[in-house]
Every structure is written in structure tokens, then in C-alpha cells.
N, C-alpha and C positions, 0 to 999 in steps of 0.2 A: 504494500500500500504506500511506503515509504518515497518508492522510486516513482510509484504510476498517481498521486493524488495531490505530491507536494508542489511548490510552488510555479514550478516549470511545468508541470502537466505533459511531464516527457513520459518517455514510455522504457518500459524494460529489452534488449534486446531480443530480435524475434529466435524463437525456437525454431532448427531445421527439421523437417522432415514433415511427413503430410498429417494431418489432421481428419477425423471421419465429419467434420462440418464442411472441409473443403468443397464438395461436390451440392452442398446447396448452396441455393440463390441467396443471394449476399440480403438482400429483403427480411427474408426468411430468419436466417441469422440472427438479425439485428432484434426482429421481432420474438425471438425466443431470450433473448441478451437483455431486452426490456422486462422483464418478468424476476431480474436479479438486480442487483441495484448498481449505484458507480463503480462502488468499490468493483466490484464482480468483472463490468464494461471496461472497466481501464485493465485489469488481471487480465481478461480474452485478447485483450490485444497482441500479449505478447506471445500467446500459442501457436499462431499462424497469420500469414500475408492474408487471408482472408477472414479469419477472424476480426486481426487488425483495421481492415476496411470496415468492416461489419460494423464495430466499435466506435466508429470514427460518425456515422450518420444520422444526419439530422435526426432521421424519424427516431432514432432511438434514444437521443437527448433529448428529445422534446418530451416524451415519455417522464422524464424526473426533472423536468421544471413545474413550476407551480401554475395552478390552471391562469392564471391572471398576469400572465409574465410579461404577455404583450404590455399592458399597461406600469408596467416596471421598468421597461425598458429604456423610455424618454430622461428618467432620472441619469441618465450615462452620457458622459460626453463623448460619448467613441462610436463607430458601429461596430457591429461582431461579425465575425469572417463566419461564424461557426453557433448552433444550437450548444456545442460542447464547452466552447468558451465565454457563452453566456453563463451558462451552469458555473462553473468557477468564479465568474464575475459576482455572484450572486453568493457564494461562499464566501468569499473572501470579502467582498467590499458590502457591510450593510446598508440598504436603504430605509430611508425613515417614509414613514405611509402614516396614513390618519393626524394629518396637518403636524408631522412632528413631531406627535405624543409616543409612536410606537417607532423601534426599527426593528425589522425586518432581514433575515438571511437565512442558505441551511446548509446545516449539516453535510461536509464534503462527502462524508464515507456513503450516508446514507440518502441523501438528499430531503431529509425530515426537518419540518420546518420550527425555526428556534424564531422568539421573539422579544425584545427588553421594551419594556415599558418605561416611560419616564417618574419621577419622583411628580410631575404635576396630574398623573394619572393617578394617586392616591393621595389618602385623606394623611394627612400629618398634623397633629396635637398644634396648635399656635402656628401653624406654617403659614400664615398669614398673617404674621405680627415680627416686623423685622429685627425688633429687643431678643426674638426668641433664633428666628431659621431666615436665612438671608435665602435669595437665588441669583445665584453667580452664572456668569458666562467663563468657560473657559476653554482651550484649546483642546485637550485631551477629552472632552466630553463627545459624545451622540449628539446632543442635543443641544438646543439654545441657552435652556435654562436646565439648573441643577440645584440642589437643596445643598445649604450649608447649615448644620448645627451650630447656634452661639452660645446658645446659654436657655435650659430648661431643666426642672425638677422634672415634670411627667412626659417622659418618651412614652409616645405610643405612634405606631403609622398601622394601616389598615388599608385593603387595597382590594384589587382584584383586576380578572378579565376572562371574556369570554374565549371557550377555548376552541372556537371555529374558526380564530388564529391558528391553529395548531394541526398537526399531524393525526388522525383517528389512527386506535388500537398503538398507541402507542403510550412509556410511563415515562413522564418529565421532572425533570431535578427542577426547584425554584431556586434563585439565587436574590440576596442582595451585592451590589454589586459598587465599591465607596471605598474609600483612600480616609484617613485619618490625619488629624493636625498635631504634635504633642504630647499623644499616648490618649487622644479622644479623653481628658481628664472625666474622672467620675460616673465613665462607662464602658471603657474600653476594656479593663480587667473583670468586668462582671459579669456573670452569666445572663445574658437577655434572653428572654423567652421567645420564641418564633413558629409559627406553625402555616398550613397548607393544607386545604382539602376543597373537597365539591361544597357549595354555597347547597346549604341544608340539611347537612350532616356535618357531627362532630370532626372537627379537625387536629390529626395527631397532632401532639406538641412536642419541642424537642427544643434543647438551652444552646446557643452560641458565643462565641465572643466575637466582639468587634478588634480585638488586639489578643490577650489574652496572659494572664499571670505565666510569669516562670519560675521552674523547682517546684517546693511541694506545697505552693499554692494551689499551681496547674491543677482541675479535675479532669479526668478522662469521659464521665460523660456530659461534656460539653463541646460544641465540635466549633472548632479554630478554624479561621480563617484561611485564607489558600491566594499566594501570592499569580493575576496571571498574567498572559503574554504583553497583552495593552499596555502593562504597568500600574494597573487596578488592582482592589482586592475583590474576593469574595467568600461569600456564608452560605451553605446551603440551607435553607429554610425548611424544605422539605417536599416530598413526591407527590406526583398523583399518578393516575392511569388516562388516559385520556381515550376513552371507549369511542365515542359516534361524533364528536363536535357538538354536543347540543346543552353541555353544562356551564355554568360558570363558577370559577375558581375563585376562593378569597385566599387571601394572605396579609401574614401580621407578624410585628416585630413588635416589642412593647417590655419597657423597663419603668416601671412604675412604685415599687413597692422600696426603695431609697431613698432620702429626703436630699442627696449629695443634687447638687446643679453639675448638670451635663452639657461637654460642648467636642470640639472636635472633629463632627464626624461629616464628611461630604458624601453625599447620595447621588450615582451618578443615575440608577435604576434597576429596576428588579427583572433578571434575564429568567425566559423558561425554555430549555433544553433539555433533548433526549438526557434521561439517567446513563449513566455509564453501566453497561454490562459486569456485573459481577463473577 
């Protein structure tokens, strides 16, 4: 996957000798190769010269783009030589959709659709009272706007979204997704509560840290932060299953029960992606 998915979108060199696909129409192929996903399509390439073509066609890229891609497309300054290097395009560079509240990309390996919500897409404790949560513009952000924590006793944020954004039959990890100032004072070593389910049922809970004690502070069930590529952090919140698109997800993060004033912390937004395969 290393040599056929990364940035170059090169391919592996081809294998000699004949293939039992060889003798079908390259159509055909391509049509059978749609029914496995990227990962799968870029792997066939390298079995055979006609695999490799097979691999290479439109009709079978078009198959793991998203049904609405035409209209995704104008967001690009470039045109695309290729349905395949659209697909990439769309991996790699996220588009923001729903005037800017959401962006939008997917998942290389499998082409399943991930999506970050903005911090103006949920409800934040004072997040309208500039003594408490600023919203900054910065480079490194998605978005125009992002939340800054200055100064609050009661964190709480509450949120959601529907998940007709999302990939059906498939289970998504939630993240928050925020960079700290100074060790987040007065909340960054503490356990905050956070959880994740269908809007109408009980939603599991589960403790994070935004930074997190070291030595034998540290508790083990509380799940630490995770440094990633962007140069962001992130928390996992917690899963769901995402059956048919027809439910909607709440989510929550909330530190309440401390009288310490909390500041610190930058909200860039809360990302929902395929769970990692255990």
C-alpha cells in the first residue's frame, strides 16, 4: 500500500508472466476491480500490463468517488487529467462544503468518507462572550474561524451531526481535534469527560486528557492525546457504527465539577473517521 497509495501515486513494478485476467476485456476487469476498493485497484496494477490498464480507468475511479463529486470539483484550481487523480485530490486536499462549517475528504485506502466539523457547529458554555472563548483566525486552521479558550470555571461543549455525511455500514472514531497554550492551565492534567452515541440513546462515556499528568499521576484509564501529521493534537471521544445514514450523532466534552478557571485550549474541530481496525 506503501508504494501504490502514497504521495506519488506511483505504482509497484509490473510482474512478468501472464495473468488468467489477461484474456478479458479490459471493461470487464475494471468492472470486477470496482467491487474491491483503492487499496485493492492500485495492488492489481502491478500483477499485469492488463490489469494495470484495467486499474488505470475512469469507469473504475468513478466507482469510489463520492456520488456528488461533480459539484466538488469547481472548488480546485487545476483540471484533472484522470477520474484517479481526482480520487487522490480529494484524499489528500480537504474541501470545506456547507458554507465552511464542514470539510470534507476520504479515506485513501478505502475511499470512506471522513468529515471535521467546525467548533461554530456546536454549542460551547459562554462561547459567545469574548471574557470567556475568543474566535481567532489562523493559518494552520480549516477554517475561518476557530475557538480559543481564555478563561472559564464550566467547560462544557455539546454538539453533533447528521450522519448522511458519512459512509453507511461503516464504525467511526470521533475526535476533538486542538493544540494547547501553556499546559491548557486548570485543565489540561484532568480527566474530562467525553462521550459519543446515536441522539436517543444512552451515550458511552469515556475520560481524556487535553495534555495529561506524568509519573504516577498518569491514570491509565484515561486516554491521552495523540500528536498528528498537521501538527494538531487529538482525543478520541469515542465510536459509533454508522448503519443506513439516517441517524444523528451527538457529542460532548465537559469539565464541570472543579471550581479551578480554565484557559489554554484552541479548538480547531471535531473530525469523524473510519475507526482503525483492531
Amino acid at each position: 500500500m506503501e508504494a501504490t497509495m502514497g504521495q506519488s501515486h506511483g505504482r509497484e513494478s509490473i510482474i512478468s508472466g501472464p495473468s488468467p485476467f489477461d484474456s478479458l476485456p479490459v471493461d470487464c476487469i475494471s468492472s470486477i476491480i470496482s467491487f474491491t476498493s483503492p487499496r485493492d485497484a492500485c495492488n492489481a496494477a502491478s500483477v499485469s500490463k492488463t490489469l494495470e490498464s484495467a486499474a488505470k480507468s475512469d469507469s473504475l475511479w468513478e466507482k469510489f468517488l463520492p456520488s456528488e463529486y461533480t459539484s466538488l470539483v469547481p472548488q480546485y484550481s487545476r483540471v484533472f487529467s484522470s477520474k484517479k487523480e481526482l480520487y487522490f485530490a480529494l484524499c489528500d486536499e480537504p474541501l470545506l462544503i456547507e458554507d465552511g462549517k464542514k470539510s470534507f475528504w476520504l479515506e485513501k485506502a478505502s475511499g470512506k468518507r471522513c468529515i471535521m466539523i467546525s467548533p461554530k457547529e456546536v454549542s460551547i458554555t459562554w462561547g459567545s462572550s469574548p471574557e470567556h472563548w475568543q474566535w481567532i483566525s489562523i493559518p494552520e486552521s480549516r477554517f475561518e474561524k476557530i475557538a480559543e479558550l481564555i478563561d472559564v470555571c464550566w467547560f462544557e461543549i455539546r454538539g453533533g451531526m447528521h450522519t448522511r455525511y458519512l459512509t453507511p455500514g461503516t464504525r467511526y472514531s470521533v475526535y476533538i481535534v486542538f493544540n494547547t497554550k501553556n499546559g491548557c492551565p486548570g485543565l489540561g492534567d484532568l480527566p474530562v469527560d467525553a462521550g459519543v452515541g446515536l441522539v436517543g440513546q444512552e451515550s458511552p462515556q469515556k475520560l481524556i486528557y487535553f495534555v495529561g499528568p506524568r509519573g504516577r499521576d498518569r491514570r491509565r484509564d484515561v486516554t491521552r492525546p495523540e500528536a498528528r501529521d498537521d501538527g494538531w493534537m487529538e482525543a478520541e471521544l469515542g465510536q459509533f457504527y454508522n448503519d443506513s445514514c439516517c441517524d444523528d450523532i451527538s457529542l460532548s466534552v465537559v469539565k464541570t465539577n472543579t471550581p479551578d478557571w480554565k484557559s489554554g485550549l484552541i479548538i480547531q474541530g471535531f473530525e469523524f473517521r473510519p475507526a482503525k481496525t483492531r
